[in-house]
Backbone as ProteinMPNN parsed JSONL, in Angstrom:
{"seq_chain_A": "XXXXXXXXXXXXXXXXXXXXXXXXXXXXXXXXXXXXXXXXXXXXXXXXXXXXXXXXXXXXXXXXXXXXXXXXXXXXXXXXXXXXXXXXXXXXXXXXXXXXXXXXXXXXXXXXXXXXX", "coords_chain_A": {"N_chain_A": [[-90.625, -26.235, -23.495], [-89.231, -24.069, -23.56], [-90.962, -22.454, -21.708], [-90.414, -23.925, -19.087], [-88.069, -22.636, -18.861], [-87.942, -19.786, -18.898], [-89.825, -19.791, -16.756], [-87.662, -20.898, -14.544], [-85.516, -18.58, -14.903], [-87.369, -16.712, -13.992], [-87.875, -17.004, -11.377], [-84.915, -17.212, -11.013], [-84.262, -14.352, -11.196], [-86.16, -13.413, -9.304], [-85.089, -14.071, -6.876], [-83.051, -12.982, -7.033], [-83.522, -10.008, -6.918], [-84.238, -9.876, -4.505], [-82.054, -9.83, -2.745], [-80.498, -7.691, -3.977], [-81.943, -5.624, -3.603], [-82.227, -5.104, -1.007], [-79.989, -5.06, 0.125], [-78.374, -3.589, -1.553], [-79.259, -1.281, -2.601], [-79.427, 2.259, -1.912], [-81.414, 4.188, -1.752], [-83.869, 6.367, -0.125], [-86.151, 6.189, -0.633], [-87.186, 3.771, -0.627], [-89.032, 1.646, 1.12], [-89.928, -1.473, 3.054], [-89.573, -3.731, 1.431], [-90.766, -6.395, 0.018], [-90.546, -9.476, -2.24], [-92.581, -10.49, -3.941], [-93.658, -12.24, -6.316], [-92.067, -13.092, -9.996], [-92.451, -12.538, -13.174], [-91.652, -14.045, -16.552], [-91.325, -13.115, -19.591], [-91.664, -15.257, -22.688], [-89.439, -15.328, -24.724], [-87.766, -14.01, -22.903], [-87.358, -11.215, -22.909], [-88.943, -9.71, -21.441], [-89.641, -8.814, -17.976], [-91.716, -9.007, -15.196], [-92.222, -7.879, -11.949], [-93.299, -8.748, -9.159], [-94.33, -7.056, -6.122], [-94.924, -6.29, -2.584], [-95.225, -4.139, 0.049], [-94.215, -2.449, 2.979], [-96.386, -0.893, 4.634], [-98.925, 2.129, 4.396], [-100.36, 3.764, 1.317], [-98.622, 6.204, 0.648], [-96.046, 4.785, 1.049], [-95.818, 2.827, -0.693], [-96.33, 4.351, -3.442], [-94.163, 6.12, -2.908], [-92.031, 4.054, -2.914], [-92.369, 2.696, -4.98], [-91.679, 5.099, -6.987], [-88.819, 5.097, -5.952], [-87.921, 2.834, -6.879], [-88.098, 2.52, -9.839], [-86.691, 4.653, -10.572], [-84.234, 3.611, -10.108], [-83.724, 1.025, -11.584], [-82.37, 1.066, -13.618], [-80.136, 0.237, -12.758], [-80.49, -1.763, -11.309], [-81.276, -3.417, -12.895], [-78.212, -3.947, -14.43], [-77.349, -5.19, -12.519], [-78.769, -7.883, -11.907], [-77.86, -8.326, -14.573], [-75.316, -9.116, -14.04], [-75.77, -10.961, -12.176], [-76.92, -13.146, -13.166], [-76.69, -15.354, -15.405], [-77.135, -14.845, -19.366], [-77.984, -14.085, -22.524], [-78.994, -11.327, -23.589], [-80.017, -9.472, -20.551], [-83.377, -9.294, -19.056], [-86.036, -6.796, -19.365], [-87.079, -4.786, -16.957], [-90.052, -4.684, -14.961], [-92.111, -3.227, -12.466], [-94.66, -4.481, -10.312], [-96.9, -3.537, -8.214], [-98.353, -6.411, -5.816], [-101.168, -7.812, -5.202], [-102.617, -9.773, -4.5], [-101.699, -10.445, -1.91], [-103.444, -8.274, -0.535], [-105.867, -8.997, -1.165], [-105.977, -11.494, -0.267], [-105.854, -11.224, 2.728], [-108.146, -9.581, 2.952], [-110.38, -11.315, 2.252], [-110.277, -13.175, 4.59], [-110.257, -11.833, 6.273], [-113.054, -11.383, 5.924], [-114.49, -13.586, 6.217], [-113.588, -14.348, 8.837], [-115.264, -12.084, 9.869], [-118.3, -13.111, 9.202], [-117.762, -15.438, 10.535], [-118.072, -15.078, 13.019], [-120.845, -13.672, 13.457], [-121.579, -15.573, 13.097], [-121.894, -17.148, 15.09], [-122.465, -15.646, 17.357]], "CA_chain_A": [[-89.243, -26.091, -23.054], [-88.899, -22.11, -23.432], [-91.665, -22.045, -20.806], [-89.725, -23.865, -18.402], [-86.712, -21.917, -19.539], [-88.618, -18.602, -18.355], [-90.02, -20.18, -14.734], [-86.24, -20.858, -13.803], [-85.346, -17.441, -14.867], [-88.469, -15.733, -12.943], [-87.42, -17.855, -10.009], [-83.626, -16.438, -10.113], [-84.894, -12.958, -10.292], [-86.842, -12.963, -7.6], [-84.1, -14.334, -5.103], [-81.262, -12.093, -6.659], [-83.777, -8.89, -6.437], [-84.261, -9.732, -2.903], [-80.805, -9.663, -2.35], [-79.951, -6.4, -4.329], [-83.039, -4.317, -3.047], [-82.124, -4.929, 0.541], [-78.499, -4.887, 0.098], [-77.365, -2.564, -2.76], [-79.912, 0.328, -3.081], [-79.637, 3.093, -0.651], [-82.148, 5.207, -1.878], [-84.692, 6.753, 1.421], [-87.826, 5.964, -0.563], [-87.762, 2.497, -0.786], [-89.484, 0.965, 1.897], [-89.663, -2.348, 3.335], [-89.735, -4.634, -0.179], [-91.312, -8.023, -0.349], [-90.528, -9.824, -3.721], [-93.245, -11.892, -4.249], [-93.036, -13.152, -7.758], [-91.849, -13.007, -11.243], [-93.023, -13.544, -14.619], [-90.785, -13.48, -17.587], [-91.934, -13.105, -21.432], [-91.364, -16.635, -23.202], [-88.136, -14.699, -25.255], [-86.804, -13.612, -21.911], [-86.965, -10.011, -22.975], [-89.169, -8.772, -20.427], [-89.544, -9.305, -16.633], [-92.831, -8.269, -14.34], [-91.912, -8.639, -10.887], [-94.237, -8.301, -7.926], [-93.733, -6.752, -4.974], [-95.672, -6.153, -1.559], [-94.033, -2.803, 0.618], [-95.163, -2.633, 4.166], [-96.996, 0.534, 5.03], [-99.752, 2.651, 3.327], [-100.381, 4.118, -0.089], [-97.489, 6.738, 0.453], [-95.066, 4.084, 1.565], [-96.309, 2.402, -1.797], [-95.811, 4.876, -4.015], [-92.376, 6.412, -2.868], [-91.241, 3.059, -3.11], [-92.623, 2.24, -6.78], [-90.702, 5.842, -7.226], [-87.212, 4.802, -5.879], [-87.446, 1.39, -7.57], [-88.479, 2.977, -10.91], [-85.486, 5.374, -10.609], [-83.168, 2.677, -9.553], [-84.435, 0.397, -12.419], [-81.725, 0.859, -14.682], [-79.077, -0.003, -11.981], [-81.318, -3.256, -10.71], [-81.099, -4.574, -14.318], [-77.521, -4.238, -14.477], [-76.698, -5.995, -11.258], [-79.044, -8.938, -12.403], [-77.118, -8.465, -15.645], [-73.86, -9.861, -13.582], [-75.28, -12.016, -11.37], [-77.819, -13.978, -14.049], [-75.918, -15.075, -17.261], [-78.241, -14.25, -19.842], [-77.542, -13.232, -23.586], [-79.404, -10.142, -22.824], [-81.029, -8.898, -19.178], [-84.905, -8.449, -19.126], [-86.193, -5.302, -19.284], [-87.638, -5.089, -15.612], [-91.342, -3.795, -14.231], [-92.871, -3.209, -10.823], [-96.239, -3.742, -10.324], [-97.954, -3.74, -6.628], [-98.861, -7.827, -5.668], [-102.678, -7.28, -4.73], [-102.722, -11.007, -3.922], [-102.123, -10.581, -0.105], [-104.393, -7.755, 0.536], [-106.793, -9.562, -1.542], [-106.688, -12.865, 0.932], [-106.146, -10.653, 3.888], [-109.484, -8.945, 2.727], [-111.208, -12.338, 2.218], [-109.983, -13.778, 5.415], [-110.924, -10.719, 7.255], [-114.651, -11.242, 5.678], [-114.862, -15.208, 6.649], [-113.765, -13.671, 10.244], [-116.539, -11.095, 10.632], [-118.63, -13.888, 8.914], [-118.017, -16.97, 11.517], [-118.064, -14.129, 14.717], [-121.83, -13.183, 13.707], [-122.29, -16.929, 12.965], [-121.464, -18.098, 16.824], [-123.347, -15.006, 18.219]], "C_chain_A": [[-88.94, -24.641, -22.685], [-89.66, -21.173, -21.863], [-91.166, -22.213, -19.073], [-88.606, -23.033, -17.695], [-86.807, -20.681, -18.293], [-89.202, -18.695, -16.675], [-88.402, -19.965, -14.022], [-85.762, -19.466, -14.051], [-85.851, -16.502, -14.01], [-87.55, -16.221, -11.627], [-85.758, -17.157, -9.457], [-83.646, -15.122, -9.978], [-84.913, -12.292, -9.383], [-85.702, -13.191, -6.739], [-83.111, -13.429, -5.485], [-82.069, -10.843, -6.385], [-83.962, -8.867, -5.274], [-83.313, -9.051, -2.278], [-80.503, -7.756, -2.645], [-80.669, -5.155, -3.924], [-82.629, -3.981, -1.47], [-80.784, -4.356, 0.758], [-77.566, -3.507, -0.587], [-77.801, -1.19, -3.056], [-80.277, 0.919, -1.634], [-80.697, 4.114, -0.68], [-83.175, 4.99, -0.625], [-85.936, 6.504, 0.837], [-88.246, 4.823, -0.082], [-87.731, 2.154, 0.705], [-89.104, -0.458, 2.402], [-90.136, -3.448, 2.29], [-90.029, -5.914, 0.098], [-91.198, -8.399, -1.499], [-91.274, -10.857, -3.887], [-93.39, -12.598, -5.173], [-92.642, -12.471, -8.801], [-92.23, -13.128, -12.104], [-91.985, -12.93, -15.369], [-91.676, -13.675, -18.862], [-91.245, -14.777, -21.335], [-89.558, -16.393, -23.78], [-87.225, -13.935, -23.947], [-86.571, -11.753, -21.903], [-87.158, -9.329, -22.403], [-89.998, -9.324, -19.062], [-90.538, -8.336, -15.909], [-92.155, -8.968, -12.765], [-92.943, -7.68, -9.664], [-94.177, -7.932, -6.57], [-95.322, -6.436, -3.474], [-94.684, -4.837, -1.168], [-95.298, -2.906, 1.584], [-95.261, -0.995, 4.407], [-98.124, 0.934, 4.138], [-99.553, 2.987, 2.137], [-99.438, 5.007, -0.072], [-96.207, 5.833, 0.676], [-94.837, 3.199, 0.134], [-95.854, 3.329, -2.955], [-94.431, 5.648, -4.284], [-91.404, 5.163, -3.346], [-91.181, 2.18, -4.545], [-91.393, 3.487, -7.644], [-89.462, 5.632, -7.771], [-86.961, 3.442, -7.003], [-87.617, 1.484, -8.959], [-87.174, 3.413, -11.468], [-84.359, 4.656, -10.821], [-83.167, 1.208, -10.868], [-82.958, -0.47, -13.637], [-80.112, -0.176, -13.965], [-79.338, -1.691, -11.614], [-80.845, -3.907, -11.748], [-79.666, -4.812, -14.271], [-76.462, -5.304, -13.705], [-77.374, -7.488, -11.627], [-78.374, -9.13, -13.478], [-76.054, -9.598, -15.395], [-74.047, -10.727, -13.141], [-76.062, -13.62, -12.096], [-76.983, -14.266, -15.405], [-77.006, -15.54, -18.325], [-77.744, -13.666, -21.345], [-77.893, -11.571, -23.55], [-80.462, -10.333, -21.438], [-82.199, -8.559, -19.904], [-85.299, -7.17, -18.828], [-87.086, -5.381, -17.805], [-89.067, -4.136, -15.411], [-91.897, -4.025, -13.151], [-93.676, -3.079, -10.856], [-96.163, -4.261, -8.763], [-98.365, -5.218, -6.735], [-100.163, -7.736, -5.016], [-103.259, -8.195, -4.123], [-103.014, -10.968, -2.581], [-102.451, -10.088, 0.305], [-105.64, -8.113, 0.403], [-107.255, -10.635, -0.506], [-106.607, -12.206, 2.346], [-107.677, -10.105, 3.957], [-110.556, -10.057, 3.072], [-111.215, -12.963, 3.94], [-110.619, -12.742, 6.992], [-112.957, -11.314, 7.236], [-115.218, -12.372, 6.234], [-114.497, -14.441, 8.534], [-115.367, -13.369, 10.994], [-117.935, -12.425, 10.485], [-118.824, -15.071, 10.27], [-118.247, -15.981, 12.765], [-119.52, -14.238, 14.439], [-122.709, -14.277, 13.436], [-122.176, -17.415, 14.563], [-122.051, -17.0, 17.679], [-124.783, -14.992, 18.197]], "O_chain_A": [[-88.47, -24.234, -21.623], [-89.362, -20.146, -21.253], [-91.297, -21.406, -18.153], [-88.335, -22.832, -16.511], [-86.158, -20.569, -17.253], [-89.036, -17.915, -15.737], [-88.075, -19.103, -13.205], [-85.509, -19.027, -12.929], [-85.196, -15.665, -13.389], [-86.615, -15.597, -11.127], [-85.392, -16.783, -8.343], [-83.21, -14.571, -8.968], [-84.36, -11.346, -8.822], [-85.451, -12.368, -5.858], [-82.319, -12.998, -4.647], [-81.496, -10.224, -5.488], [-83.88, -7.753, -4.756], [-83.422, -8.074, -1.537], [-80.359, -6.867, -1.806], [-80.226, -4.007, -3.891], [-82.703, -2.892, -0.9], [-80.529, -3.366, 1.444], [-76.599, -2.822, -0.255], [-77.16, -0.254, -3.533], [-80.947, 0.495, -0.693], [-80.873, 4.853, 0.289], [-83.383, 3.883, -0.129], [-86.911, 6.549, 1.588], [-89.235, 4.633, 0.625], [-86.743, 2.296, 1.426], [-87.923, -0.747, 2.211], [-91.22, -3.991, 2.509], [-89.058, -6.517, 0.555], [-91.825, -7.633, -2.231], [-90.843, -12.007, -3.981], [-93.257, -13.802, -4.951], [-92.771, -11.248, -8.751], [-92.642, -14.287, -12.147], [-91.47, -11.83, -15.17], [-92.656, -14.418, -18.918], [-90.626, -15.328, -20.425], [-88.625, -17.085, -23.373], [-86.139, -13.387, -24.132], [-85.84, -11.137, -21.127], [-86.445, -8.338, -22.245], [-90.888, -10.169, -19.155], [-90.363, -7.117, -15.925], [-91.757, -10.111, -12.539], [-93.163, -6.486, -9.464], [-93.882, -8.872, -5.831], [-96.525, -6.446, -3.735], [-93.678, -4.518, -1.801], [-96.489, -3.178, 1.433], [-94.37, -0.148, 4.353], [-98.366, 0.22, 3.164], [-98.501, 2.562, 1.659], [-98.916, 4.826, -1.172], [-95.178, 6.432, 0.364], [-93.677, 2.891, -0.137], [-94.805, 2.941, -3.47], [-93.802, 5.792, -5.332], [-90.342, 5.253, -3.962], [-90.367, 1.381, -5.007], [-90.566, 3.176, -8.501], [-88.975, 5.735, -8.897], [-85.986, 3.23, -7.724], [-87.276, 0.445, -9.524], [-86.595, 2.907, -12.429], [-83.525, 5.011, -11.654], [-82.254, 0.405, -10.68], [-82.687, -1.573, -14.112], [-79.357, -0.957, -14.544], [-78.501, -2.593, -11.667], [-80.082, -4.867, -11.638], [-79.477, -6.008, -14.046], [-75.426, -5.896, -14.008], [-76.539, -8.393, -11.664], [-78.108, -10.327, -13.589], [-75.85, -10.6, -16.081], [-73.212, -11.629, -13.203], [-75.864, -14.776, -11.721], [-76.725, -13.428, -16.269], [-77.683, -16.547, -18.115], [-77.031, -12.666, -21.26], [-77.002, -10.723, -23.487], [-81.409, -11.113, -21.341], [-82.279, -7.874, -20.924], [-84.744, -6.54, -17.928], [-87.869, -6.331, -17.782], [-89.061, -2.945, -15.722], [-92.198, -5.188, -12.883], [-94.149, -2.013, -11.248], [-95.489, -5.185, -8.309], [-98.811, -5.457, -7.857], [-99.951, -7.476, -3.832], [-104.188, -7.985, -3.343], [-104.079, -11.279, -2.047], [-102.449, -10.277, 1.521], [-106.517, -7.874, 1.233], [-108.374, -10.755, -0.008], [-107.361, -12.702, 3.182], [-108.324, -10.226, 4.998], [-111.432, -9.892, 3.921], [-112.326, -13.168, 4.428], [-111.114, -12.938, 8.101], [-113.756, -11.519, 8.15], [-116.342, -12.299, 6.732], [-115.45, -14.115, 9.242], [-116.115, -13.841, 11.85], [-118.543, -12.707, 11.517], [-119.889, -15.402, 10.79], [-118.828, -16.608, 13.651], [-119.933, -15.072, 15.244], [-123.939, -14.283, 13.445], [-122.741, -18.491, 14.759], [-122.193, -17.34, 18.854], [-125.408, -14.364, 19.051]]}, "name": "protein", "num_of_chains": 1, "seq": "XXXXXXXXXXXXXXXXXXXXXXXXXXXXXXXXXXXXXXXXXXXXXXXXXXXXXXXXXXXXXXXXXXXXXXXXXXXXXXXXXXXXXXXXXXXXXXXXXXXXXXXXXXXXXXXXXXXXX"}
């Protein structure tokens, strides 16, 4: 049940940080933000959320920066718009997922090209 509990939570997260990253934070680091998923603890106390940012490793890190900085502000706005005995404590990690299958997909590429020549 708790596990459920925690999916539907991840799940509203993600769509309200969409909202509030694009919308609400003006800071010049943050980049172009992808929210690709959530995980919450089972107790709800703490929140991993995954992100993509389009550009290189400086575009990447400024933007782990601003959203670091901005952190305390993010939580509070999910605070209002999630009802919640307490807000999760929030963390940004890099989603490695889609350069991972871009990588793979690249390799099956080069792969079938030097298969048909």
């Amino acid at each position: 049940m708790s596990e459920m509990r925690a999916n539907r939570v991840a799940e509203q997260i993600k769509k309200e940080l969409g909202d509030i990253i694009s919308k609400k934070i003006k800071d010049p680091r943050i980049g172009f933000v992808t929210v690709t998923d959530a995980e919450v603890t089972g107790d709800l106390q703490q929140a991993t959320v995954y992100i993509t940012v389009l550009g290189g490793e400086p575009e990447l890190q400024d933007t782990l920066a601003g959203l670091g900085k901005a952190r305390g502000f993010i939580r509070s706005e999910i605070g209002k718009r999630i009802r919640l005995r307490k807000t999760p404590e929030i963390t940004f990690e890099i989603d490695e997922a889609v350069e991972r299958g871009n990588r793979i997909e690249s390799l099956l590429n080069n792969l079938n090209d030097t298969n048909n020549t």
